[in-house]
C-alpha positions in Angstrom: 30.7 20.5 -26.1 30.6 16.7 -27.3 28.0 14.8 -25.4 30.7 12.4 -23.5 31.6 15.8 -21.8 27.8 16.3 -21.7 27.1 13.4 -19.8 30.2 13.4 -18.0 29.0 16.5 -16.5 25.2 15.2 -16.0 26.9 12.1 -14.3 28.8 14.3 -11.8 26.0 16.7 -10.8 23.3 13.7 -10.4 26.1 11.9 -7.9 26.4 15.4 -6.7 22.6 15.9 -5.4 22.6 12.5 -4.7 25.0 12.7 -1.9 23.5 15.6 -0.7 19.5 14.0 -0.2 21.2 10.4 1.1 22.8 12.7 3.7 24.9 10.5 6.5 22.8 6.9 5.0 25.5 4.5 3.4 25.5 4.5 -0.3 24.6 1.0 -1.0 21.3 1.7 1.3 20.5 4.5 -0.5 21.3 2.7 -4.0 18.7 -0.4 -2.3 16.0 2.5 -1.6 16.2 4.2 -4.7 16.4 1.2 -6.9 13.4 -0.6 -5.2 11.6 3.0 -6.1 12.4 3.1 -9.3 11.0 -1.0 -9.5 8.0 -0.1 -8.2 7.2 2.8 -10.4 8.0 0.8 -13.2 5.3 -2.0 -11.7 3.2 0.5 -11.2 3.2 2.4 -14.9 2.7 -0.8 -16.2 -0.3 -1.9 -14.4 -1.7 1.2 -15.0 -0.8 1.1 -19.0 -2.8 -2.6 -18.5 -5.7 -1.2 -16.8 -6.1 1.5 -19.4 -5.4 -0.4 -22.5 -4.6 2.5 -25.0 -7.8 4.2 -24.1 -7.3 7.6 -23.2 -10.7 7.7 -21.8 -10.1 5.6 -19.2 -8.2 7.1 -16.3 -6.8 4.3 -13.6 -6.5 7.0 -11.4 -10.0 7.7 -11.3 -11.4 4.4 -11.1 -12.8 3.6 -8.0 -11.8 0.2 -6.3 -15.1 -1.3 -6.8 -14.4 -1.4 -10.7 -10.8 -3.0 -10.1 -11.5 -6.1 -8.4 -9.2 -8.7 -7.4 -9.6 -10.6 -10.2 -8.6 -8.0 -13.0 -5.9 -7.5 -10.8 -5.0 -11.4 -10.6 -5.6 -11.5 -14.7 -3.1 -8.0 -15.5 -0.1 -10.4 -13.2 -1.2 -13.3 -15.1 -0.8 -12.1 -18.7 2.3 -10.2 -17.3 4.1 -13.0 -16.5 2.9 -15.2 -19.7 3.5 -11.9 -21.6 
């Protein structure tokens, strides 16, 4: 099987399931909801790869908000943005 088949097929099973979670919601509000999830996972994994720095001792999800503080959080969209 040649992967354009391959993917032809992937293609038409994702649209598949899909249409069956949207359920009766138009497709372009479903597209909008999904998209916007996919943004803010992205923001999110990125953030935390910032946080962490490499160091797989350090585990954002276990750091208590006391040790995040506003300001590492204004610095990691600072340097973001300047990248």
């Amino acid at each position: 099987m040649t992967s354009t088949i391959q993917r032809a097929e992937l293609q038409a099973k994702i649209l598949k399931i899909a249409n069956k979670v949207r359920g009766s919601v138009d497709g372009w509000d479903f597209k909008q909801f999904v998209l916007g999830t996919l943004f803010y996972r992205f923001i999110s994994e990125n953030f935390t790869n910032y946080i962490e720095g490499g160091d797989d001792s350090i585990k954002y999800a276990d750091l208590s908000d006391e040790i995040i503080t506003p300001d590492i959080k204004d610095d990691a969209i600072i340097n973001e943005i300047e990248g």
